[in-house]
PyMOL CGO cylinders between C-alpha atoms (Angstrom):
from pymol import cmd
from pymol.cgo import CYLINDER

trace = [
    CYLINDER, 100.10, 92.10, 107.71, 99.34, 95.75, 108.22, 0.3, 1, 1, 1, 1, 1, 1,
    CYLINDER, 99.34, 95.75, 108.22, 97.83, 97.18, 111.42, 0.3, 1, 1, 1, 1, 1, 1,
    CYLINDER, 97.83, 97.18, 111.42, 96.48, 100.79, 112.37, 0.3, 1, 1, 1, 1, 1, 1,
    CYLINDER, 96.48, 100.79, 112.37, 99.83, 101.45, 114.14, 0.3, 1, 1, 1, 1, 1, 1,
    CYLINDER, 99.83, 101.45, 114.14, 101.87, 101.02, 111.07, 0.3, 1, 1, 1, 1, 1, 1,
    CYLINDER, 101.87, 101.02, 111.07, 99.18, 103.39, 109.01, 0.3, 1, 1, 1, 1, 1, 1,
    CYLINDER, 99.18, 103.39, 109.01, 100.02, 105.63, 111.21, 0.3, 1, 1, 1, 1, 1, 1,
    CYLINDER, 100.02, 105.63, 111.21, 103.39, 105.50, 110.96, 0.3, 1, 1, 1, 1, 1, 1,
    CYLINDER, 103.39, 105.50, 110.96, 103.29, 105.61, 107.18, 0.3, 1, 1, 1, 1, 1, 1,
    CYLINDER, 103.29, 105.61, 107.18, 101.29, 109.00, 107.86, 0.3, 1, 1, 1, 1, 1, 1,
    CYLINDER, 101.29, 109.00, 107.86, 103.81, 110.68, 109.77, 0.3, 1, 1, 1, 1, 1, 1,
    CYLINDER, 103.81, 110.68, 109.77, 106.70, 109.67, 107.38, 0.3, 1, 1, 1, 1, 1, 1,
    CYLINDER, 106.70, 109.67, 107.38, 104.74, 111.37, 104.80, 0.3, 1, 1, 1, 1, 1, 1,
    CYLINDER, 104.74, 111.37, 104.80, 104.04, 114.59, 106.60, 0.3, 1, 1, 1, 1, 1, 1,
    CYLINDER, 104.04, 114.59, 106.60, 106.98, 114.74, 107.90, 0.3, 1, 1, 1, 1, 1, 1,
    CYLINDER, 106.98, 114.74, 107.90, 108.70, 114.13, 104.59, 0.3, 1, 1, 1, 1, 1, 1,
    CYLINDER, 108.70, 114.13, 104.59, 105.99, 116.30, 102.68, 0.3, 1, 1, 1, 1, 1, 1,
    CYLINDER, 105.99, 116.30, 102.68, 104.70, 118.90, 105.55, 0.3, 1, 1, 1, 1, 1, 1,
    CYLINDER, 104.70, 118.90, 105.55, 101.64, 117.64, 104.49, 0.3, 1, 1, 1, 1, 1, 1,
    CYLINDER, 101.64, 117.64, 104.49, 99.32, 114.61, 103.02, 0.3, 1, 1, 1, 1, 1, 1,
    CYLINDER, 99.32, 114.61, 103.02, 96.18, 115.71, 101.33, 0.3, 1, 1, 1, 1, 1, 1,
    CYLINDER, 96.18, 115.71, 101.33, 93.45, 113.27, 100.48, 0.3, 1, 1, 1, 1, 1, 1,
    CYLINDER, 93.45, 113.27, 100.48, 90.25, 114.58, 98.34, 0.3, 1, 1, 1, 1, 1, 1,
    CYLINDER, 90.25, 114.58, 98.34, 91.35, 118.31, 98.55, 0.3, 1, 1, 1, 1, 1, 1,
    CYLINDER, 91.35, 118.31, 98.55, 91.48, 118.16, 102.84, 0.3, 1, 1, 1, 1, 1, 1,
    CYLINDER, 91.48, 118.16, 102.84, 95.27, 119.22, 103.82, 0.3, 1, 1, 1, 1, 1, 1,
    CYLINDER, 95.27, 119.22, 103.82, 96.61, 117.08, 106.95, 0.3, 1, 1, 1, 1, 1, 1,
    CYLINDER, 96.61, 117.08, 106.95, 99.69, 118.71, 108.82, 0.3, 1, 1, 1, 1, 1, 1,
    CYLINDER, 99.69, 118.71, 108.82, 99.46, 116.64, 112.22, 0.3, 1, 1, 1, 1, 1, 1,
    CYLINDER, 99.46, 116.64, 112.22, 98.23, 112.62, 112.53, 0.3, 1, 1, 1, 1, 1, 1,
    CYLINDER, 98.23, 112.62, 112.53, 98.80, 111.69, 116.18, 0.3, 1, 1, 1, 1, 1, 1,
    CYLINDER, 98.80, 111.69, 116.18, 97.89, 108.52, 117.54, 0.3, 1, 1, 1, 1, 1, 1,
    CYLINDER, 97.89, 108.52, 117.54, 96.85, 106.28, 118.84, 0.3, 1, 1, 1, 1, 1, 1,
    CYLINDER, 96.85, 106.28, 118.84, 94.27, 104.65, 116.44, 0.3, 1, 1, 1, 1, 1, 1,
    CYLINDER, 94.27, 104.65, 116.44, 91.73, 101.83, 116.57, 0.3, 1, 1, 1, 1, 1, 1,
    CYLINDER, 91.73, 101.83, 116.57, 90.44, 99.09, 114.33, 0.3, 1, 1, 1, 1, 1, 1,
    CYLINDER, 90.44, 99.09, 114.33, 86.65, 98.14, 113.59, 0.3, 1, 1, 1, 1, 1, 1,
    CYLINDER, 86.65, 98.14, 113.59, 86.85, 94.91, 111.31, 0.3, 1, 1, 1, 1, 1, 1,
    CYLINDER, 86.85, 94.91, 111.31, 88.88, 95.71, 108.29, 0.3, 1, 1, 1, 1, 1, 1,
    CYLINDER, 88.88, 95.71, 108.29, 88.56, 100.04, 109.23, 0.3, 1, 1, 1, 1, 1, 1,
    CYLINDER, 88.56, 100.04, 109.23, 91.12, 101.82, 111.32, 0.3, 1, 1, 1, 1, 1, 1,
    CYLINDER, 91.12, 101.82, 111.32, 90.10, 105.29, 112.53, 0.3, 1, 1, 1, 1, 1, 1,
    CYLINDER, 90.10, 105.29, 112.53, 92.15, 107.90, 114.42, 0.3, 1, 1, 1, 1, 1, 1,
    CYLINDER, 92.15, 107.90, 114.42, 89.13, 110.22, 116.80, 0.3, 1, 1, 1, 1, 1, 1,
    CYLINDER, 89.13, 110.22, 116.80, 89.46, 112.34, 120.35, 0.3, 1, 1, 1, 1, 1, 1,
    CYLINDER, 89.46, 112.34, 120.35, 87.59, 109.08, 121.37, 0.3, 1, 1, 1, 1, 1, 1,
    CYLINDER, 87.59, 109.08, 121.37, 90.81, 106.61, 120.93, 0.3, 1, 1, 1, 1, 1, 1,
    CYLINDER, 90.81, 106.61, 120.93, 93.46, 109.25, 121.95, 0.3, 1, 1, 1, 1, 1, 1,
    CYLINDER, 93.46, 109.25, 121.95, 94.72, 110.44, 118.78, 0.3, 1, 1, 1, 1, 1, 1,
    CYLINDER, 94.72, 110.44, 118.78, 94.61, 113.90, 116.73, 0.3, 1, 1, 1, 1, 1, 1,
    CYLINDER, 94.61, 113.90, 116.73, 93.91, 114.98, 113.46, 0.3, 1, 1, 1, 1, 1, 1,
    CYLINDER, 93.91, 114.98, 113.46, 94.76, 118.06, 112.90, 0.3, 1, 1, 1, 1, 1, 1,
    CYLINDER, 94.76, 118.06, 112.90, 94.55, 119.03, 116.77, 0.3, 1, 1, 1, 1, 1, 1,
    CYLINDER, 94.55, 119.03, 116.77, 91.63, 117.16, 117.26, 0.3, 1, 1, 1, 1, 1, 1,
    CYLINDER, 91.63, 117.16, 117.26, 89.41, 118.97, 114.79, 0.3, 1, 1, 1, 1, 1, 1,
    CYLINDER, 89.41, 118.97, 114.79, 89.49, 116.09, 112.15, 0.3, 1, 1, 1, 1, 1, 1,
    CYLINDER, 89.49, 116.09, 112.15, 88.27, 112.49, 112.34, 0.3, 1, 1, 1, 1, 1, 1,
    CYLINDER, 88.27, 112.49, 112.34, 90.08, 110.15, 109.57, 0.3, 1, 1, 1, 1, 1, 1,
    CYLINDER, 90.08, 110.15, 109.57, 89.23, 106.65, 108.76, 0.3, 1, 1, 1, 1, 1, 1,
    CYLINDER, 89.23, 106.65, 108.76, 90.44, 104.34, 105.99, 0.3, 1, 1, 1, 1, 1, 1,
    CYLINDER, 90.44, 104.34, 105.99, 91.17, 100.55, 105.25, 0.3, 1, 1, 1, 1, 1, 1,
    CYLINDER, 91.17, 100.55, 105.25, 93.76, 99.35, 107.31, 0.3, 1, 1, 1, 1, 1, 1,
    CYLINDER, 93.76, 99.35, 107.31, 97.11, 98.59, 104.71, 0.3, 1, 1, 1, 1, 1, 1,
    CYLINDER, 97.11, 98.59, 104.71, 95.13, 100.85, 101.71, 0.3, 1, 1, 1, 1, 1, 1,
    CYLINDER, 95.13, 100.85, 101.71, 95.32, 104.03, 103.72, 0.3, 1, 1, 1, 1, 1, 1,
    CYLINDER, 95.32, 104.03, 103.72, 96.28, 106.16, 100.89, 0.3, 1, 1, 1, 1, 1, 1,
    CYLINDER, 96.28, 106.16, 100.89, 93.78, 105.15, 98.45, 0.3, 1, 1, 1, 1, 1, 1,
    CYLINDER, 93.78, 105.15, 98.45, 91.02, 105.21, 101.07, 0.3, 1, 1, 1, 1, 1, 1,
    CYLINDER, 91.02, 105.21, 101.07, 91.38, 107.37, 103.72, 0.3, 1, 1, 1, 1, 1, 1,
    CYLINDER, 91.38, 107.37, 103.72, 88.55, 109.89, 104.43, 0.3, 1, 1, 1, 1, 1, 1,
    CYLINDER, 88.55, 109.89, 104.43, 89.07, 112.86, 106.63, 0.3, 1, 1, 1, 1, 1, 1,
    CYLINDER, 89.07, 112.86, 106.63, 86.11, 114.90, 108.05, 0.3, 1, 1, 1, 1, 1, 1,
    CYLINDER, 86.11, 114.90, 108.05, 85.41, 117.63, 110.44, 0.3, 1, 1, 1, 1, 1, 1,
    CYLINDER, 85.41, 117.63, 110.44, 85.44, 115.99, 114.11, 0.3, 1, 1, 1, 1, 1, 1,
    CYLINDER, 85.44, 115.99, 114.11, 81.72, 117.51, 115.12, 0.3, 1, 1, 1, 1, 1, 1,
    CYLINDER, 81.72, 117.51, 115.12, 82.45, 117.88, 118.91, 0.3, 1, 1, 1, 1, 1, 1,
]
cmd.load_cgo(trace, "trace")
């Protein structure tokens, strides 16, 4: 079974395979955790510790499907 802390994982392997992952046209260099879950959702935010881009991205996506449905969006504060 999957969990946020493996996503993660799987998200740094990339980028640091890749320099990058890219999902819908936003370029990700840094994914720092930690992470959270919400139901079947795990989200990375300033508000559970982690960094998206230096803290000026929020990503979310379906835990164990993270690279078919992660979204990645300004963080607004």
């Amino acid at each position: 079974m999957s969990s946020v802390a493996e996503d993660i994982k799987q998200m740094q392997a990339q980028i640091s395979q890749y320099g990058s992952l890219t999902q819908f046209d936003v370029r990700i260099q840094s994914i720092e955790g930690p992470g959270e879950q919400s139901g079947k959702a795990g989200y990375i935010n300033n508000k559970t510790g982690g960094k998206v881009q230096g803290g000026s991205m929020i990503a979310s996506w379906e835990v164990g499907n993270w690279g078919d449905t992660m979204t990645i969006v300004p963080n607004p504060g």
